[in-house]
C-alpha positions in Angstrom: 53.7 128.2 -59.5 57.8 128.8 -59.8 58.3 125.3 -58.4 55.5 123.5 -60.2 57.0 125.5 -63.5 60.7 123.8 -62.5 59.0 120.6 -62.8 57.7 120.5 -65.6 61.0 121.6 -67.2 63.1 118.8 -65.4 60.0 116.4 -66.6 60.2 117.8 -70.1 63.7 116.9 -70.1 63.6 113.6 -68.2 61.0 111.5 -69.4 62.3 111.1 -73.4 65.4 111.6 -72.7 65.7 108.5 -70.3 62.5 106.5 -72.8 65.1 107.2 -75.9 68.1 105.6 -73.8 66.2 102.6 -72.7 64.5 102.1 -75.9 61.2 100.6 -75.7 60.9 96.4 -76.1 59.0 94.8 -79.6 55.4 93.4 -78.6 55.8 90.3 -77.9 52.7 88.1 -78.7 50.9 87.6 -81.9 50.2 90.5 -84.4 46.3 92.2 -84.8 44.7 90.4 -88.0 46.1 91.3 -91.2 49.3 93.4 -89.3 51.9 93.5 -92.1 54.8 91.2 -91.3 57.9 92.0 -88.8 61.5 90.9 -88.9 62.0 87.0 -87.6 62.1 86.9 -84.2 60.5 90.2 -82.8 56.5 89.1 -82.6 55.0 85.8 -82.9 53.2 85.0 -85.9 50.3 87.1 -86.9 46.8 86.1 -85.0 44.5 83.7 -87.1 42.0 86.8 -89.3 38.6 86.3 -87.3 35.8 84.4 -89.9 33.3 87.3 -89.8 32.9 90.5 -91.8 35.6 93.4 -91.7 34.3 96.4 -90.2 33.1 99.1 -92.7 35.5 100.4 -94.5 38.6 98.2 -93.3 41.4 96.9 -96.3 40.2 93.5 -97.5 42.4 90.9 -95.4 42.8 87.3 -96.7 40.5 84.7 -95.5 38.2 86.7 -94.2 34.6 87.4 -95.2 33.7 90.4 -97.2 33.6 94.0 -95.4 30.3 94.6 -93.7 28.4 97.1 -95.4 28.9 101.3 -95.0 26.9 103.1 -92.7 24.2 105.1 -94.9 25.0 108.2 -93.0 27.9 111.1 -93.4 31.7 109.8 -92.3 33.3 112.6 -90.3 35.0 115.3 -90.7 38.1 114.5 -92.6 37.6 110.7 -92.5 38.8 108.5 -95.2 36.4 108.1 -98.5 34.6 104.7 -97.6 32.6 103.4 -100.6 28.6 103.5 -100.5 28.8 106.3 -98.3 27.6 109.8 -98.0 29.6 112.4 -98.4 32.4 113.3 -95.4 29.9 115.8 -93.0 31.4 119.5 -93.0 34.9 120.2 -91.2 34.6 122.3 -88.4 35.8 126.2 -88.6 38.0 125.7 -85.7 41.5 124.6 -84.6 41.8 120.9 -84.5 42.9 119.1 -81.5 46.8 119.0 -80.8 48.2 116.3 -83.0 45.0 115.4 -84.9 46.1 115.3 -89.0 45.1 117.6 -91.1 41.9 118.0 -92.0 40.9 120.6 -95.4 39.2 123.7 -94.4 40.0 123.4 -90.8 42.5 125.6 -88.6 46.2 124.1 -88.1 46.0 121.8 -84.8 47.3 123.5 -81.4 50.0 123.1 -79.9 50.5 120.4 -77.8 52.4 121.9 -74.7 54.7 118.9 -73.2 52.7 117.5 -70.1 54.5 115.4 -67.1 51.0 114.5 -66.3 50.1 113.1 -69.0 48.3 109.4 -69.1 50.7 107.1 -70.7 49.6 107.0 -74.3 47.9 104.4 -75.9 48.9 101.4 -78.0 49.7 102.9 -81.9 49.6 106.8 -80.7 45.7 106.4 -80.9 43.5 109.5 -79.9 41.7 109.3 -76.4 38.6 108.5 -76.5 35.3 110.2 -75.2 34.1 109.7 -71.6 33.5 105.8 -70.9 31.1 105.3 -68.2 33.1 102.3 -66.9 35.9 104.8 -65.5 39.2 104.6 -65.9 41.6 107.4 -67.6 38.7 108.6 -69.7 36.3 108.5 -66.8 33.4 111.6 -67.3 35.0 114.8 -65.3 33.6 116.8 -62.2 32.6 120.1 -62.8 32.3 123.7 -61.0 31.8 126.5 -62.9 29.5 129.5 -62.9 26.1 129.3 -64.4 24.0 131.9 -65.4 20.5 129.8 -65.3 21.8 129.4 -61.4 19.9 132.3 -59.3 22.8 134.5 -57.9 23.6 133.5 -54.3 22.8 130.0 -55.2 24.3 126.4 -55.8 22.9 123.6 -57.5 24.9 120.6 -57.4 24.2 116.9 -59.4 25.4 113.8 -58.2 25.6 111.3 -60.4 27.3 107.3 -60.5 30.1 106.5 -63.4 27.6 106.4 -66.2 26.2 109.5 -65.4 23.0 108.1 -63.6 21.1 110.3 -61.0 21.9 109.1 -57.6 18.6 109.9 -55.5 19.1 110.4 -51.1 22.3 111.0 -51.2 23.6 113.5 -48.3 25.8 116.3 -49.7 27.6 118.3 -47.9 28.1 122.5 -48.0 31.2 123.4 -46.5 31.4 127.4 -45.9 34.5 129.3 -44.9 35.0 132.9 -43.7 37.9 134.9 -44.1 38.8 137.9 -42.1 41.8 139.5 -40.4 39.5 141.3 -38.4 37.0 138.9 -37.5 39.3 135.7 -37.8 38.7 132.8 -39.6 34.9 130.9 -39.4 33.5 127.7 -41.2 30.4 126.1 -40.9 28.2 124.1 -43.1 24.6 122.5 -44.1 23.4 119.4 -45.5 20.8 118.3 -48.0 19.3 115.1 -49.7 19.7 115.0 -53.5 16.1 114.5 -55.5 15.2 112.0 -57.6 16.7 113.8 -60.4 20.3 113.8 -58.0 20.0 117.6 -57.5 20.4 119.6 -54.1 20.3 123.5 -53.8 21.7 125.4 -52.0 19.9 129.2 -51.3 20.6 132.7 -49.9 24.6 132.6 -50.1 27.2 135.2 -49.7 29.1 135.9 -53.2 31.5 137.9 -51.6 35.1 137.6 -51.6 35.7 136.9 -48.4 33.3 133.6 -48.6 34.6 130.2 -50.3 32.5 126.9 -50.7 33.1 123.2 -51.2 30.3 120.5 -51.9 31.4 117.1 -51.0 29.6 113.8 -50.9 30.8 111.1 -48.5 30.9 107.7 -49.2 32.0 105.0 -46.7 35.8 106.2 -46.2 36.0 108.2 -49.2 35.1 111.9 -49.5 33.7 113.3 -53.3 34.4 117.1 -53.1 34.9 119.9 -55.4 37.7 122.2 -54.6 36.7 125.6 -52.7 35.2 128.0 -54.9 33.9 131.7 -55.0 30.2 132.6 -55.9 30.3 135.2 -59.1 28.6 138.1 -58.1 25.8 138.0 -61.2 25.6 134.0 -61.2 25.1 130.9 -59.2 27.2 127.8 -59.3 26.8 124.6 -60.8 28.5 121.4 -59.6 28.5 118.3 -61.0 30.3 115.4 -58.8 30.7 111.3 -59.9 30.5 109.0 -57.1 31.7 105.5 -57.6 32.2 102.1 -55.6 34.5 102.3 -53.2 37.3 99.6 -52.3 40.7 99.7 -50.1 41.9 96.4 -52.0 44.8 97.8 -54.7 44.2 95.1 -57.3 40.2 95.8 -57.3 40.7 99.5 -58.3 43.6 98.6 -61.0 46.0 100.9 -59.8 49.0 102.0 -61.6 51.8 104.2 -60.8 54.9 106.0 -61.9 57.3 107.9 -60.2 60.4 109.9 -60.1 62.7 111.7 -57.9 65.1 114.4 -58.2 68.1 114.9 -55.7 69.9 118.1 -55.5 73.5 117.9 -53.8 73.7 121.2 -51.6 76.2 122.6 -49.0 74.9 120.3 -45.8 72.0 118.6 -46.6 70.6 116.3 -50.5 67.3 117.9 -51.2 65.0 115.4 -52.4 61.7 115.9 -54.3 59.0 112.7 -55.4 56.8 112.8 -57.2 54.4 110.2 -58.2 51.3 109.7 -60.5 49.0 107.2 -59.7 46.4 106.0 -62.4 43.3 104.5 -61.6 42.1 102.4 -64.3 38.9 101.2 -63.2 35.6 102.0 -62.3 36.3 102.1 -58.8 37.2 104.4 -56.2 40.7 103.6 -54.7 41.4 104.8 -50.6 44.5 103.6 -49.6 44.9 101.6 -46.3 48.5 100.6 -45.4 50.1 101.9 -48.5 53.3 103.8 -48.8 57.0 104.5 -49.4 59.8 103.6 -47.5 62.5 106.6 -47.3 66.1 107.0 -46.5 67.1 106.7 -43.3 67.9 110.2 -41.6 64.9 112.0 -43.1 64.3 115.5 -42.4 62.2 118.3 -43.1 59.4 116.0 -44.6 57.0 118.3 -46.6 53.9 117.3 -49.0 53.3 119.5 -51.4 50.2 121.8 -51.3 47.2 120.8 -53.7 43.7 120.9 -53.9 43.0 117.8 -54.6 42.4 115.2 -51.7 45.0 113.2 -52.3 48.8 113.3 -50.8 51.4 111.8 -48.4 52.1 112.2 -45.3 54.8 110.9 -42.7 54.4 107.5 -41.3 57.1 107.4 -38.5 60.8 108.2 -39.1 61.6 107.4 -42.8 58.2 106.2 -44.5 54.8 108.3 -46.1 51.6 107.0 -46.6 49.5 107.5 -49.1 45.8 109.4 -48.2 42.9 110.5 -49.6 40.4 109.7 -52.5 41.9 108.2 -55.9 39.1 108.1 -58.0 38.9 106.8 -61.7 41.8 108.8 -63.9 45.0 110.3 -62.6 46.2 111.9 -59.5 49.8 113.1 -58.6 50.7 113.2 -55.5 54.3 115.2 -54.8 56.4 115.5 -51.7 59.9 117.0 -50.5 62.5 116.5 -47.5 66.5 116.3 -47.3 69.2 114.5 -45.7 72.3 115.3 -44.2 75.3 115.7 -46.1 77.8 113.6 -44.6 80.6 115.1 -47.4 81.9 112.1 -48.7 82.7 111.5 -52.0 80.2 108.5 -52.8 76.4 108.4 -50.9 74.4 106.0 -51.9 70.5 106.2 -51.2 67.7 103.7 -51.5 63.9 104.2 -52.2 61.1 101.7 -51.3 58.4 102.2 -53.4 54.9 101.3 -53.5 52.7 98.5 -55.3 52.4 98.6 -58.8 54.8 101.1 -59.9 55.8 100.4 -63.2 58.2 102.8 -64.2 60.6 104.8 -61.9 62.6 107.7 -62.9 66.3 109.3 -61.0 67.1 112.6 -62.1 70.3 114.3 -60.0 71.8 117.9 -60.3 75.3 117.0 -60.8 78.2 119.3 -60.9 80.8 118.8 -63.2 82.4 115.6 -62.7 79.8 114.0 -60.7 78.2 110.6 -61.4 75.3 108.7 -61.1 74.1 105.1 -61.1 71.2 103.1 -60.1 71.5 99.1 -59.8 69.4 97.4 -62.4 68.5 100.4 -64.1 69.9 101.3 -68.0 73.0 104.2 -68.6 72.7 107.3 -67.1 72.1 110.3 -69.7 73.8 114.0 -69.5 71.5 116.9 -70.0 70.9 120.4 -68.8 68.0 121.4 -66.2 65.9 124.3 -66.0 68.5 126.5 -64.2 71.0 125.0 -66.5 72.6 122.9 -63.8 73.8 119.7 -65.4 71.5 117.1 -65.2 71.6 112.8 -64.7 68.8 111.2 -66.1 68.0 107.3 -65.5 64.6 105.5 -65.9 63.9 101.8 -65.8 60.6 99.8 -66.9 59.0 97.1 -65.0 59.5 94.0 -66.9 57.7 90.4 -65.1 56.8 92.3 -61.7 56.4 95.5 -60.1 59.6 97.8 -59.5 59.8 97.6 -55.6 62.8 99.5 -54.6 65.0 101.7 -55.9 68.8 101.7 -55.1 71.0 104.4 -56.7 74.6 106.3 -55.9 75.7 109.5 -56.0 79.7 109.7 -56.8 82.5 112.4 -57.5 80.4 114.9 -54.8 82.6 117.5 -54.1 83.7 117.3 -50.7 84.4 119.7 -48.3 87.6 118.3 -46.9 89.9 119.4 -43.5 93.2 120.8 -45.4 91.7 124.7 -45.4 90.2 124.6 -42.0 93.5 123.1 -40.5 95.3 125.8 -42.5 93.1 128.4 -41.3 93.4 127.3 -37.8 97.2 127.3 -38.4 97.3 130.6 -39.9 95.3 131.9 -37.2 97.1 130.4 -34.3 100.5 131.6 -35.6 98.8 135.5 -36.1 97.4 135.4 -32.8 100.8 134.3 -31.2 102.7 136.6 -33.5 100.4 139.4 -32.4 100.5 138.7 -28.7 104.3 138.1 -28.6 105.5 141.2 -30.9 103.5 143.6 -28.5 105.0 141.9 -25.4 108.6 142.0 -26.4 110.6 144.6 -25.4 112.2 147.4 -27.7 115.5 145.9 -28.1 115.0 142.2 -29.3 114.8 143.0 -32.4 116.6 139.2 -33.9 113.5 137.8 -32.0 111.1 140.5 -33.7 112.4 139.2 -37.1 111.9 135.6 -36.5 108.1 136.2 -35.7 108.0 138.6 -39.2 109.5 135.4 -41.0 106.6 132.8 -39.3 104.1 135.7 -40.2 105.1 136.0 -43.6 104.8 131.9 -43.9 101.7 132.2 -42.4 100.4 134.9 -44.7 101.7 132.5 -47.6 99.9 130.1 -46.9 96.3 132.0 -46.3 96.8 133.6 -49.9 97.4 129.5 -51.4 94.4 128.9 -49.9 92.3 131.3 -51.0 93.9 130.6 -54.5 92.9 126.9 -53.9 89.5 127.5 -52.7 88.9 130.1 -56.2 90.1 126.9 -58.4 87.8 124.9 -56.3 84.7 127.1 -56.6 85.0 127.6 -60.7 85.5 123.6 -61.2 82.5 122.9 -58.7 83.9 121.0 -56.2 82.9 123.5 -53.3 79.3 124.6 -52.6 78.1 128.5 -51.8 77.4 128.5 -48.4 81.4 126.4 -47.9 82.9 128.8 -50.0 81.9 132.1 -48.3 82.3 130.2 -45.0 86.2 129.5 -45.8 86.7 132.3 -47.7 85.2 134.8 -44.8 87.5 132.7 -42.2 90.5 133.0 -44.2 90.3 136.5 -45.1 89.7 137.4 -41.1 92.8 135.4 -40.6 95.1 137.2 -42.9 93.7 140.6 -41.7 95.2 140.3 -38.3 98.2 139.0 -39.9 98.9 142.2 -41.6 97.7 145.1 -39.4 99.9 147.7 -38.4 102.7 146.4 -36.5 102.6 142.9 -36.6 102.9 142.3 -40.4 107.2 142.9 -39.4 107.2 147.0 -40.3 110.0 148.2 -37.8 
């Protein structure tokens, strides 16, 4: 939850702040019927007004036939007055939907928490519209919830097509898991044939803690399941699961995707994290074949990130991922990590392949102080602050004629850990460990020689306390990571220690 919190702060402060530097391009094309006129230049002359009658209730629009006539009915709550109309039905008692206007008599709207998973809004800021039975990002919603009208130790699950039509003989699947430290862990599971009503149930079922259940329907290579759930100990379960055509062609599922990926420089290694959200537009199940993301060479540490839902990424050889699992109708986010070796130079420069149909890409980078960041073909980077209040690159480009394919960015100004204190401290140490070897071997009365080795100690000691000064300075300003800066500090401090003990440090 900590890290899924930390990205939904570096998405809150990503995504506008890189839209608002871009800028987002005029339509281009002609302008909807009776659109009111933009500057020369932007848009193409407005669209010929179509010959028939205006919807009820639209502005009159020249050249066009008269408005068609009102519904007889009551307009909604907090509609517009339309003439020949009832009266506007009753406002409902409750809060209105984040965003929605103001209606009288109703609550203020909610609060509409920023959302990194949000669908890309419509054209004109338009609401969303109900369920549509043809799919897409308003495609009806599975459901698992606890019904009292269930018997308890029961499930009743309903599978349905797109449109919400009974599906009849269709095998669905009861997965059952046991958890115990005891006992160890068990699954099993039982199969039935929906009704002619689409309905299965499932009888005599442990509601205990230590049982979880998942129903899943399968359908040539894709698998329709609800995540595992717990029976309520006073009610059954009711499930309701969509099952839609299935294709592994991209363009007959209208995909579309957006990505992003943050870098964090650290000590030895960039941290990486992607994440992208796929949208499936259509009324048709997506399962990828062959599809993926090519990744820096030198990746380590791969890791998907752990979700529910059936879809995610997984390695595919050295430097590539894959994407798996069922993309049904609406939106899916699929999120993965791993790092690469820090080579500590001063410039690295990284490049992303990226799937099909990505239309927009975002690069977000941790940057110390005086880092920089730019990616080819992408618009200014933007300063900001992250979660942790680490300063923060942002940088975002917008497919234009095609798909974004790759993405080719550099890191510069990385603070570098450089050889100047570890020669020094293998100087300083050499000199102590000689000093300390040759003042306990010389003999009482050489005492010129005894000075000497205090005036190389001293020098040596001298030069340990620049560098700790040096490696302070270069700690404050950022140009030295934690673990490098206790690793130098701890070696130069040991080295000035035996410098000064007790009758080496030049006390005669």
């Amino acid at each position: 939850m900590k890290g899924y919190t930390r990205w939904l702060c570096v998405l809150a402060v990503a995504w506008p702040l890189a839209a608002a530097a871009q800028g987002q391009a005029p339509p281009q094309g002609p302008l909807p019927p009776g659109h009111p006129p933009v500057a020369a230049g932007a848009t193409a002359p407005a669209a010929p007004t179509p010959s028939g009658p205006l919807p009820a209730g639209h502005p009159p629009v020249a050249s066009t036939a008269p408005a068609a006539p009102a519904p007889s009915g009551p307009l909604p709550a907090g509609h517009p007055p339309v003439a020949g109309t009832a009266p506007v039905a009753p406002a409902p008692s409750g809060p209105l939907p984040a965003g929605h206007p103001p209606v009288p008599g109703t609550g203020p709207a909610t609060t509409a928490a920023p959302s990194a998973a949000a669908p890309p809004p419509a054209a004109g800021g338009a609401p969303q519209a109900a369920a549509s039975p043809h799919g897409g990002m308003n495609a009806a919603r599975d459901s698992s919830k606890p019904d009292a009208s269930v018997p308890i130790g029961s499930i009743v699950a309903t599978i349905v097509d797109g449109s919400g039509q009974p599906l009849a003989g269709v095998p669905v699947r009861l997965s059952k898991m046991f958890q115990s430290i005891a006992e160890g862990d068990q699954r099993d599971s039982e199969t039935q044939t929906s009704n002619a009503q689409g309905e299965v149930r499932f009888s005599k079922l442990e509601a205990s803690t230590r049982f979880s259940y998942r129903v899943t329907v399968s359908k040539g290579p894709a698998e329709y399941a609800t995540t595992p759930f717990r029976l309520a100990e006073d009610r059954g379960q009711r499930v309701l699961l969509h099952v839609y055509p299935v294709t592994s062609n991209i363009d007959e599922a209208r995909i579309a995707m957006r990505g992003l990926v943050y870098v964090e420089p650290r000590d030895d290694v960039f941290q990486f994290e992607v994440w992208l959200q796929v949208y499936n537009l259509g009324g048709v199940t997506w399962v990828p074949s062959g599809v993926g993301m090519q990744l820096p060479a030198g990746v380590k540490a791969f890791s998907p990130r752990e979700s529910e839902a059936d879809t995610r990424a997984e390695a595919d050889g050295d430097s590539r991922v894959k994407l798996l699992g069922t993309f049904t109708p609406g939106q899916h986010d699929v999120r993965f990590n791993f790092h690469i070796d820090n080579p500590q130079d001063a410039a690295v420069a990284f490049q992303l392949g990226l799937p099909p149909k990505v239309g927009e890409f975002r690069v977000v980078a941790a940057a110390a102080k005086g880092m920089s960041l730019s990616a080819r073909d992408f618009p200014p980077v933007q300063v900001s602050v992250g979660p942790q209040g680490e300063r923060v690159l942002v940088t975002q480009q917008r497919a234009q004629n095609h798909d974004l394919d790759n993405v080719h960015f550099e890191l510069t100004g990385l603070p570098t850990r450089g050889n100047a204190p570890w020669l020094a401290v293998l100087l300083a140490m050499a000199t102590a460990a000689s000093g300390i070897y040759v003042a306990s071997q010389a003999p009482p009365a050489s005492r010129g020689r005894r000075r000497k080795l205090t005036g190389e100690l001293k020098k040596a000691r001298d030069v340990l306390l620049d560098e700790l000064v040096q490696l302070e300075r270069a700690k404050t300003q950022g140009k030295v990571g934690p673990q490098s800066y206790e690793q130098t500090r701890r070696a130069l401090v040991t080295a000035l220690a035996r410098i000064v003990q007790p009758g080496v440090s030049g006390q005669s």
